[in-house]
C-alpha positions as CSV (number, residue, x, y, z in Angstrom):
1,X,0.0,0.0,0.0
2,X,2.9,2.3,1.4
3,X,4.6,1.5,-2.5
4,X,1.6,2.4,-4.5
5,X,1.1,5.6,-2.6
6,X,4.4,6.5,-3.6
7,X,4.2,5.3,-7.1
8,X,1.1,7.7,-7.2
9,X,2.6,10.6,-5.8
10,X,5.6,10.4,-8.1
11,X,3.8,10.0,-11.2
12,X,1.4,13.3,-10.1
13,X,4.6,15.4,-9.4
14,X,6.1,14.1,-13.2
15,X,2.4,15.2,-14.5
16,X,2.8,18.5,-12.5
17,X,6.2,19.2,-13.6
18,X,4.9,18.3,-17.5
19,X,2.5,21.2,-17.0
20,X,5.0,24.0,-15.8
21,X,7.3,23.4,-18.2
22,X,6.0,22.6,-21.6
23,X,8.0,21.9,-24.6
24,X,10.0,24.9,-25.2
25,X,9.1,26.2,-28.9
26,X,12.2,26.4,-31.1
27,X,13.7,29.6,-31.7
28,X,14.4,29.8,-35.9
29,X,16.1,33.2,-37.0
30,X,15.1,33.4,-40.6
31,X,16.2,36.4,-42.9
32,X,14.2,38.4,-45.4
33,X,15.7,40.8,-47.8
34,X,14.4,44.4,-47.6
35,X,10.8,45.2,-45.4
36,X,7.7,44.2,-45.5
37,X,8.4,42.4,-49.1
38,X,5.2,40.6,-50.4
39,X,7.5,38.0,-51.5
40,X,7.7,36.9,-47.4
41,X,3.8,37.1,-47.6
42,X,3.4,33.2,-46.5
43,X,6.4,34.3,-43.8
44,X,3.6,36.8,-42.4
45,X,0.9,34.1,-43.0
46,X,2.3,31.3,-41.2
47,X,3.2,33.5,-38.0
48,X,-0.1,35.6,-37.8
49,X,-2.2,32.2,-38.2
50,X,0.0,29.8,-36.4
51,X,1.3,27.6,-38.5
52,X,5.1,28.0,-37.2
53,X,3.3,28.0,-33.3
54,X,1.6,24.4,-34.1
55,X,4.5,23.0,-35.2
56,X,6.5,24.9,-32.0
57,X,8.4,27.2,-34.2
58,X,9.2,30.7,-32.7
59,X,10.2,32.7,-35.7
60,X,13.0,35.6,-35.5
61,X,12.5,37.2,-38.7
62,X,15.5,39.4,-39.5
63,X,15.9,42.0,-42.5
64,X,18.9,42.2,-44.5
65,X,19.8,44.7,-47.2
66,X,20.6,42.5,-50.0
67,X,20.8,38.9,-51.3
68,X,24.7,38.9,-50.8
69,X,24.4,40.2,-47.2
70,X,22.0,37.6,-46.6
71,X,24.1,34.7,-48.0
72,X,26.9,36.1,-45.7
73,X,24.7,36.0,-42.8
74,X,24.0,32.3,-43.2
75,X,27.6,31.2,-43.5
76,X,28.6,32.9,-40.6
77,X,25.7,31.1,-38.5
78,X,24.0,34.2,-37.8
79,X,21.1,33.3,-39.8
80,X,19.5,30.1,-39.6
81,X,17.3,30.2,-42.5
82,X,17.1,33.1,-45.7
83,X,13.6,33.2,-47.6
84,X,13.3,34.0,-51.2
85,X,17.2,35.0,-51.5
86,X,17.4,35.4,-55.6
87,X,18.7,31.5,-56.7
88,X,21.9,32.5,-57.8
89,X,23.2,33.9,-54.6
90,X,23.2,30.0,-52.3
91,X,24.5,28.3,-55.3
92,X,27.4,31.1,-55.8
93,X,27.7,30.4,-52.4
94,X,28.2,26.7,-52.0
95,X,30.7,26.6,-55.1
96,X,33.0,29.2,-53.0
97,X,32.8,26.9,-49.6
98,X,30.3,28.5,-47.9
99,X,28.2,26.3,-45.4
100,X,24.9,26.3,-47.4
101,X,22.7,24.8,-48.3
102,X,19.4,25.2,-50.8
103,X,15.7,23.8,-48.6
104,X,13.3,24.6,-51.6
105,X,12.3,26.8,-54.5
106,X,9.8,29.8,-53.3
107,X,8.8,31.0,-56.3
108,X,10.1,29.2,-60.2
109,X,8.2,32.1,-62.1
110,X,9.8,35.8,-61.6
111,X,7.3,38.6,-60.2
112,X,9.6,41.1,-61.7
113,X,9.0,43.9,-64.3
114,X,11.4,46.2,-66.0
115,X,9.6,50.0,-65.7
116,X,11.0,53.3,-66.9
117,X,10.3,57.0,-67.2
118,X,7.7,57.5,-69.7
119,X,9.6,58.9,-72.1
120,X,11.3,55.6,-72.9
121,X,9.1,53.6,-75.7
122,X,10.9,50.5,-75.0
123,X,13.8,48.2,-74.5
124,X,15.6,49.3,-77.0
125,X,15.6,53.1,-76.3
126,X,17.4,52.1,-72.9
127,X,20.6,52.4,-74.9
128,X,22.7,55.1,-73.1
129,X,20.4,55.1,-70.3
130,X,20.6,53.8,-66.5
131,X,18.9,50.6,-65.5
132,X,18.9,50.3,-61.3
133,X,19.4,46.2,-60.5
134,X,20.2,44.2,-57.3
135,X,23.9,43.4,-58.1
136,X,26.3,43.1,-60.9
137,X,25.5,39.3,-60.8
138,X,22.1,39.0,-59.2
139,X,19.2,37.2,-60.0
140,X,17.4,40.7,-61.9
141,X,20.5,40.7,-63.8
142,X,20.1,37.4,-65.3
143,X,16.9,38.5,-66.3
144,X,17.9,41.6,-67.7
145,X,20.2,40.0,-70.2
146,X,17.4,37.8,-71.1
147,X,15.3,41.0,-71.8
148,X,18.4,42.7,-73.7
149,X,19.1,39.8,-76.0
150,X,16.6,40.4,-79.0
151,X,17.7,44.1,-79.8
152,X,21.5,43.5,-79.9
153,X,22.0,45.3,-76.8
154,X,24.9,44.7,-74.6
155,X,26.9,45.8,-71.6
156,X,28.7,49.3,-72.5
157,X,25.8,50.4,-74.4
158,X,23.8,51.0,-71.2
159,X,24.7,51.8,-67.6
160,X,24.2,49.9,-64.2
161,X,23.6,50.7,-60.7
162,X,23.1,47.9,-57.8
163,X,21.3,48.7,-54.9
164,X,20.2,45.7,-53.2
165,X,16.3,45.1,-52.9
166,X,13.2,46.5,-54.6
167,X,12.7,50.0,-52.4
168,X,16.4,51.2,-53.3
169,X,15.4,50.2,-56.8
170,X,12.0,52.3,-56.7
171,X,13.7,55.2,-55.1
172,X,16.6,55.5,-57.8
173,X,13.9,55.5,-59.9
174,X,11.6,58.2,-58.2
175,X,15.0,60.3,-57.9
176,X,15.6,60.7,-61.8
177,X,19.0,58.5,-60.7
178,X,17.7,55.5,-62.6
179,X,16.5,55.9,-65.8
180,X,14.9,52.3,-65.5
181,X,14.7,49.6,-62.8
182,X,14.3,46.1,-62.0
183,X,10.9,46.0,-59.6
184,X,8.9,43.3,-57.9
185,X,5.4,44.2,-57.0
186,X,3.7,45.9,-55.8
187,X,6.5,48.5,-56.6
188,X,5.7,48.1,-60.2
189,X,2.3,49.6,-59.9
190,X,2.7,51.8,-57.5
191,X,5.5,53.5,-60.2
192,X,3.0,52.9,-63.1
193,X,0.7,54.8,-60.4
194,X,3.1,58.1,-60.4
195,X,3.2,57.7,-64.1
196,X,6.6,55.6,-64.7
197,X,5.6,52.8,-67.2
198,X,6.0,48.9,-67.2
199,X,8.3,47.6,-70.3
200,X,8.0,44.4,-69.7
201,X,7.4,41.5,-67.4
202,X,10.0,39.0,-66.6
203,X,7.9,36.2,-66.9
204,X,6.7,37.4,-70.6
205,X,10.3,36.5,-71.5
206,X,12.1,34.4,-69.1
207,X,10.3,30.7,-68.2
208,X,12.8,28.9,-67.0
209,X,15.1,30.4,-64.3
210,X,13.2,30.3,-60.9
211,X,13.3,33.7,-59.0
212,X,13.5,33.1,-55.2
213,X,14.9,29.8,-52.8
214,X,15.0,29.1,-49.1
215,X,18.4,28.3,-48.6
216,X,20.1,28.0,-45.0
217,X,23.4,27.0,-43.1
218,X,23.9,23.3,-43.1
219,X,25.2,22.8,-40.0
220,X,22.3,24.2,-38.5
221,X,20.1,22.1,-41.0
222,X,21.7,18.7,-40.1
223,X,21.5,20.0,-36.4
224,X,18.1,20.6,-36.3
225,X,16.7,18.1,-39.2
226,X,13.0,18.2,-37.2
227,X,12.7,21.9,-37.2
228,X,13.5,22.6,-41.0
229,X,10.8,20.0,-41.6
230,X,8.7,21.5,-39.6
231,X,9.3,24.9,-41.2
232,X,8.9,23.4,-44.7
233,X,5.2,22.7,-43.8
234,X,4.6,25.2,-42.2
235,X,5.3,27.4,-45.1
236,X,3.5,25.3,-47.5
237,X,0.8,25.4,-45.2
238,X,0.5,29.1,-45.6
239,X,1.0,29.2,-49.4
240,X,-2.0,26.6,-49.8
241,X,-4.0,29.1,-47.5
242,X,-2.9,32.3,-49.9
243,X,-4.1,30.6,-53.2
244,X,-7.6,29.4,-51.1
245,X,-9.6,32.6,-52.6
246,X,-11.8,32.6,-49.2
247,X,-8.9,34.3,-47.8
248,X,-8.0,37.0,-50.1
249,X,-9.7,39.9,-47.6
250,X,-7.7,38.5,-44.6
251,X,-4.5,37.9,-46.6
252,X,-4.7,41.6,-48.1
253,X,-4.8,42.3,-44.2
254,X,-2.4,40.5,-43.1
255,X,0.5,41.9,-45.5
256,X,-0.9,45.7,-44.6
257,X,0.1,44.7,-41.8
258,X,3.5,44.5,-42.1
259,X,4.3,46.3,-44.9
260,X,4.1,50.3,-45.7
261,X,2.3,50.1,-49.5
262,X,-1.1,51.1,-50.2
263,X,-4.0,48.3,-50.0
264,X,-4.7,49.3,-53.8
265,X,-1.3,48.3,-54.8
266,X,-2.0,45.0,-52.7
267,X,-5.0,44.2,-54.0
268,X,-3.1,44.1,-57.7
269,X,-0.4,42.1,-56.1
270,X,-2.7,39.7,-54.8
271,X,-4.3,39.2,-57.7
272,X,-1.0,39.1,-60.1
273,X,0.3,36.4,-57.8
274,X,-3.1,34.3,-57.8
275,X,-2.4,34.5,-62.0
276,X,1.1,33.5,-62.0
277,X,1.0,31.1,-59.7
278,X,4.0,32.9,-58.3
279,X,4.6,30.7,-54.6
280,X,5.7,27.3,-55.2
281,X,3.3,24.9,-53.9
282,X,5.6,21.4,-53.3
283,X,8.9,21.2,-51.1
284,X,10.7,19.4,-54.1
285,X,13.8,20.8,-56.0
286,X,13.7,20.6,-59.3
287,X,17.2,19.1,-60.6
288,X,16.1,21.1,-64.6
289,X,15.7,24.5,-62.7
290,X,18.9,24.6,-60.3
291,X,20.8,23.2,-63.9
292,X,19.7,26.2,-65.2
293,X,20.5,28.8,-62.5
294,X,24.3,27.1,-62.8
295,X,23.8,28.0,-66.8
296,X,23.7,31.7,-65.8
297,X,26.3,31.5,-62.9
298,X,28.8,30.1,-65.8
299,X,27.5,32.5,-68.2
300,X,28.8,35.0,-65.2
301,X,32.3,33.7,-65.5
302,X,31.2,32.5,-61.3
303,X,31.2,28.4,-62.3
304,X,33.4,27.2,-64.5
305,X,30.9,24.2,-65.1
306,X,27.7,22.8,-63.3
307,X,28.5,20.7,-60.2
308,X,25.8,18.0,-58.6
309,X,22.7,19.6,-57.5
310,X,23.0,17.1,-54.9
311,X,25.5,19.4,-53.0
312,X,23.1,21.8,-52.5
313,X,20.8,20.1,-49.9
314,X,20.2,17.8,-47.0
315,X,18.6,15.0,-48.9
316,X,16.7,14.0,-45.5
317,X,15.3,17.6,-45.6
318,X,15.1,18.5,-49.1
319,X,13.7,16.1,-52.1
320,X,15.1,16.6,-56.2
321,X,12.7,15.8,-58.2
322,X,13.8,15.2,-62.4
């Protein structure tokens, strides 16, 4: 009898302890280039609705100024995970040493249009001009090139400036520095808004070089296997409840929240998104679409030659697909 009483009160102390101290939720500090981006929209989604909190993810998002300062960020351990870096940037990365590594495509279609002052009928009146990009070998220069290609355009006959994310972009434009720039939306209609115009979209020219990845440090990845699962759903959770059109009103909402554009210029973004399909529904790499980010990286003199794509992730994490 005197056993089972103690057998009872130890097993209602272990239940007592089990209720003061629950499962600590873990801590994930992911990076975002630039504020309030709508390319982090299923970022905002999955925290305000609880998608990372179900799965006992506590999210620090951090803002970085570029893709490279992201990239550097993650090798040095200070980030854990970086969201929608442009895809050259990791793969750059891992060639050089760095410890990355690549957890999924965000987006394979590009959200990115080319405006200008109205004055300029088109691409090929950009000759002599100024064209604001995110870096000398980032992803909106790739797509530049792509854009340049049909009217015999090429470096020398026009000038660059890099400035890192889409606001510095908008603003060199705004200032009369740019003559033309490289924007995502919803800073493309906001400029066509103040009377800039749109000279083409990306995705009207360029099909097959995705825009955005998740990529992260690896030792943190095969430290923490679980959690970049668990943050794998928890994203795709949120970009299954974007495309559910029930939600546009509160999705609209939630990226007011945290961003600083007007809800017009949401509302168009919303809806441009829903068309293109922009956020990548499945965790899976495609082995075709990291081949051709490598293309471009050797077309930048960065790879001398593609490696294995296999380098690029934890397979136990991360699933190639073709």
């Amino acid at each position: 009898m005197r056993a089972a009483r103690g057998y009872l009160l130890l097993l209602g102390l272990a239940l007592a302890l089990a209720l003061l101290d629950p499962a600590q939720a873990e801590k994930i500090v992911i990076g975002k280039i630039g504020a309030g981006s709508t390319a982090h929209w299923p970022i905002y989604i999955a925290t305000e609705k609880g998608f990372f909190a179900r799965r006992n993810i506590e999210p620090d998002v951090i803002t970085t100024p570029s893709n490279a300062a992201m990239q550097q960020q993650i090798a040095a351990g200070a980030l854990d995970i970086g969201v929608s870096a442009g895809s050259p940037d990791p793969i750059r990365a891992v060639n050089q040493g760095a410890p990355a590594v690549i957890l999924r495509v965000d987006s394979v279609v590009s959200p990115y249009a080319l405006v200008s002052k109205a004055a300029i009928r088109g691409v090929a009146d950009l000759k002599g001009k100024t064209v604001s990009l995110d870096g000398a070998k980032g992803i909106t220069r790739a797509y530049l090139d792509r854009i340049m290609a049909p009217t015999g355009l090429k470096e020398g006959d026009f000038d660059l400036i890099f400035q890192g994310a889409t606001p510095a972009r908008f603003a060199a434009l705004q200032s009369g520095a740019a003559d033309a720039a490289m924007l995502t939306s919803p800073f493309n209609f906001h400029a066509e808004a103040l009377g800039f115009k749109t000279l083409v979209l990306v995705d009207d020219v360029v099909k097959d070089i995705p825009f955005g990845v998740t990529s992260a440090n690896r030792s943190w990845v095969l430290a923490h296997k679980d959690a970049a699962r668990n943050f794998q759903d928890a994203y795709i959770e949120a970009v299954e409840w974007f495309y559910d059109p029930s939600h546009r009103d509160e999705a609209l909402a939630i990226m007011l929240r945290n961003g600083s554009m007007k809800e017009a210029d949401i509302a168009r973004t919303y809806g441009f998104f829903q068309q293109l399909g922009f956020f990548n529904r499945s965790n899976a790499v495609s082995r075709k679409h990291i081949q051709n980010i490598m293309d471009v990286l050797v077309g930048f003199g960065d790879l001398e030659k593609r490696f294995e794509v296999e380098r690029l992730i934890v397979p136990e994490v991360t699933r190639i697909v073709d």
